[in-house]
C-alpha positions as CSV (number, residue, x, y, z in Angstrom):
1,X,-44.3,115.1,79.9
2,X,-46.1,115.7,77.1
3,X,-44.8,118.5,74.1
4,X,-47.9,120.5,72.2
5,X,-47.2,119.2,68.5
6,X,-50.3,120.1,67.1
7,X,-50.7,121.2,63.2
8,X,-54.1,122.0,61.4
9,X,-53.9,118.2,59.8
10,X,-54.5,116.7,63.1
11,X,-56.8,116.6,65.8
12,X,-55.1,116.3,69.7
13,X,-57.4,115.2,72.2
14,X,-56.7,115.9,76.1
15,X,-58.9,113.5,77.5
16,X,-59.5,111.5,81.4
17,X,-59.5,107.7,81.9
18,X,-62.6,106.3,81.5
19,X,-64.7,109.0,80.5
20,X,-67.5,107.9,78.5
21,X,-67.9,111.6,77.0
22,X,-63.8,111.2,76.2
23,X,-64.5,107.5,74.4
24,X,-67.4,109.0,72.2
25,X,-65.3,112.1,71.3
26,X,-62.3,110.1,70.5
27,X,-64.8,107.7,67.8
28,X,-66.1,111.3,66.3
29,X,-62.9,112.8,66.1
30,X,-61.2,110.0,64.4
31,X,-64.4,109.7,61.8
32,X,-63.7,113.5,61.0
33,X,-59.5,113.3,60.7
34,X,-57.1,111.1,60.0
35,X,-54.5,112.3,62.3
36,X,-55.9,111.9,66.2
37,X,-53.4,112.7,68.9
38,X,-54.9,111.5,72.3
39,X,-53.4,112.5,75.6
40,X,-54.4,111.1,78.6
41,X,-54.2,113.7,81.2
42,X,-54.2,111.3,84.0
43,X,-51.5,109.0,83.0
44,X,-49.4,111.6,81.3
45,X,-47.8,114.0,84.1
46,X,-48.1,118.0,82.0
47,X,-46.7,121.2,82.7
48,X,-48.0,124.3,83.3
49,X,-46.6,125.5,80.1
50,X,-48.6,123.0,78.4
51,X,-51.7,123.8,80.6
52,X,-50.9,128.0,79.7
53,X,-51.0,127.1,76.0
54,X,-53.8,125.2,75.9
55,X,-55.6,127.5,78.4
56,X,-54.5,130.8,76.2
57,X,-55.8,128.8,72.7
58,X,-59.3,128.3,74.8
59,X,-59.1,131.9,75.7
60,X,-60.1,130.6,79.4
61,X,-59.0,130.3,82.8
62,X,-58.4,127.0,84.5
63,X,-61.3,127.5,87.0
64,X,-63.3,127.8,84.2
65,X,-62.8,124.4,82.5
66,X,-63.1,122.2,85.9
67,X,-66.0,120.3,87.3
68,X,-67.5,122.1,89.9
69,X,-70.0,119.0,90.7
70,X,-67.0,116.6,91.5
71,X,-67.1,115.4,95.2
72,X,-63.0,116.5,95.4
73,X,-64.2,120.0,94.4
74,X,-67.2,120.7,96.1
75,X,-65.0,119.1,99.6
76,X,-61.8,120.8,99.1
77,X,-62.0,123.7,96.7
78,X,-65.5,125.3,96.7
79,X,-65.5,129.0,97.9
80,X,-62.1,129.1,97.7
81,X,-60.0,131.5,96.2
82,X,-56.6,131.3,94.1
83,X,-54.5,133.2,91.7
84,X,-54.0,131.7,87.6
85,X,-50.9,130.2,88.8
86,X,-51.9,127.6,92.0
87,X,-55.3,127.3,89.5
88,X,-53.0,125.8,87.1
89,X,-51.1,124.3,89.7
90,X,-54.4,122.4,90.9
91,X,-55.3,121.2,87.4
92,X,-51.7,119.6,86.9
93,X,-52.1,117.1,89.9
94,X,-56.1,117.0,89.5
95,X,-56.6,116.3,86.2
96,X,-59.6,114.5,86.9
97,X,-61.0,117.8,87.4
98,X,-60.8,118.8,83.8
99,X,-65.2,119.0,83.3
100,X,-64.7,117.7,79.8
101,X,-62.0,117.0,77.2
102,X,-60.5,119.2,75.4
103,X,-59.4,119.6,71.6
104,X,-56.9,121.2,69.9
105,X,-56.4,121.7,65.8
106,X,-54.1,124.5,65.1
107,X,-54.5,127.1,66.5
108,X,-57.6,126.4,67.6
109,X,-59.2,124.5,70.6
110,X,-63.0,123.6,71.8
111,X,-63.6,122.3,75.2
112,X,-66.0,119.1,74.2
113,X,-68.9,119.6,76.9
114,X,-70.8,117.8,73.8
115,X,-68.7,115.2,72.1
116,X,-70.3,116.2,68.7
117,X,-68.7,119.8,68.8
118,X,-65.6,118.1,67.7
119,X,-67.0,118.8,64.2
120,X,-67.4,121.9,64.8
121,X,-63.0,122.3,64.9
């Protein structure tokens, strides 16, 4: 389990094993701050409290931040439908899913569709 430490001094990265868009944004981010906190979502098990706050500080909902082109999706989850709480519930034992990673400076988070918007924190 992993406990949301982050302070406006660092940069926490929620990121999926190898990703190439994950590797580049983990090089950018630690070029623009010293203090880079990477979490690897598929080898560290999270919460759903975890998944709420990050979720709340990107002001989305989970469906929104998964990739809808990923063979898992479009075979097992496409047209279906699912309250905020088994959407959560999906992205906790799919984190593969996430579409990009995700990162988190205060109270402020960017989901990094391009890994150069982790300047923009």
């Amino acid at each position: 389990m992993h406990k949301d430490t982050s302070t406006s001094q660092q940069i926490q990265l929620y990121i999926k094993t190898n990703c190439s868009k994950s590797k580049k944004v983990i090089a950018y981010a630690k070029s623009h701050c010293n203090k880079v906190i990477t979490v690897n979502l598929c080898r560290t098990k999270s919460t759903g409290t975890i998944w709420h706050n990050i979720l709340s500080k990107l002001d989305k909902s989970p469906k929104e931040i998964l990739d809808k082109s990923m063979p898992y999706y479009q075979e097992n989850i496409k047209g279906r439908d699912f309250d905020a709480r088994d959407w959560t519930v999906l992205l906790m034992n799919n984190p593969e899913l996430l579409r990009s990673p995700i990162a988190i400076k205060g109270a402020t988070a960017r989901i990094l569709d391009n890994p150069t918007d982790i300047y923009k924190m």
